[in-house]
C-alpha positions, 0 to 999 in steps of 0.5 A, a space after each residue: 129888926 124891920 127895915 124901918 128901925 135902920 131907916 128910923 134910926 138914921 133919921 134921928 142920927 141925922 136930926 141930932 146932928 142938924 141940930 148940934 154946933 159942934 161934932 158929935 164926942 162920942 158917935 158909938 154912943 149916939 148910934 147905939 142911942 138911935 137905934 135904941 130909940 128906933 126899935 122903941 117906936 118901931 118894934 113891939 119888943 126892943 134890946 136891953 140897954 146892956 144887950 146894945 152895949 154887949 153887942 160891940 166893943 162899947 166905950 159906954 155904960 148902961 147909964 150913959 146910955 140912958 142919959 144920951 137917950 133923953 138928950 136925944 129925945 129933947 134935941 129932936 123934941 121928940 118928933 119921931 113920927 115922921 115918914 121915910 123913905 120904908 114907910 112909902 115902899 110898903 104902898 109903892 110896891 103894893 100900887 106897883 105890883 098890883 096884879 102880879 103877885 106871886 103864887 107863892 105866898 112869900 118872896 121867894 129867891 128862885 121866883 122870875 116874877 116882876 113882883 119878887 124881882 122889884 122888892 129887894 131891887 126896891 129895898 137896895 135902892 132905899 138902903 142906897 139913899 141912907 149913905 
């Protein structure tokens, strides 16, 4: 998945909380729930319900699931849409790094250029402001 989903995901985690009075009683549901969610909106193809609940050790059913994912929705009234901190890096780094594109048409590990150095520099710091 795109660096988007996490961040997306994290977003919607955190609007849901904002808005409930009381603590979260099943937080593996609500994680699942969002990431779910953001690969939706994110993503041209997404997990199956039963993958998310496969890929760890689940206390939840399929139903739960998709009940969690309607009570998210109404919660957050469906805003989605909404920027993060990803969807301003794409433009950053393309202002930043103009002119010093690489030769090699994908960042490369081995490359010394400004340009290979500054994204995943970039992305760690993005991944930073999440916790």
């Amino acid at each position: 998945w795109r660096s988007e989903v996490l961040f997306l995901a994290a977003r919607v985690i955190h609007r849901y909380c904002a808005a409930l009075e009381t603590s979260v009683p099943r937080p593996l549901l609500l994680a699942a729930t969002a990431l779910l969610v953001a690969c939706k909106f994110e993503e041209e193809t997404y997990p199956s319900r039963h993958d998310l609940i496969m890929a760890g050790p689940s206390p939840f059913l399929e139903e739960d699931l998709e009940s969690e994912e309607l009570v998210v929705l109404q919660t957050i009234e469906y805003r989605l849409h909404e920027p993060t901190a990803m969807h301003f890096l794409g433009g950053y780094q393309r202002e930043v790094c103009q002119g010093l594109a690489c030769a090699a048409a994908e960042m490369s590990p081995d490359c010394t250029c400004a340009s290979c150095m500054l994204k995943p520099l970039s992305l760690y710091l993005c991944e930073l402001g999440l916790s």
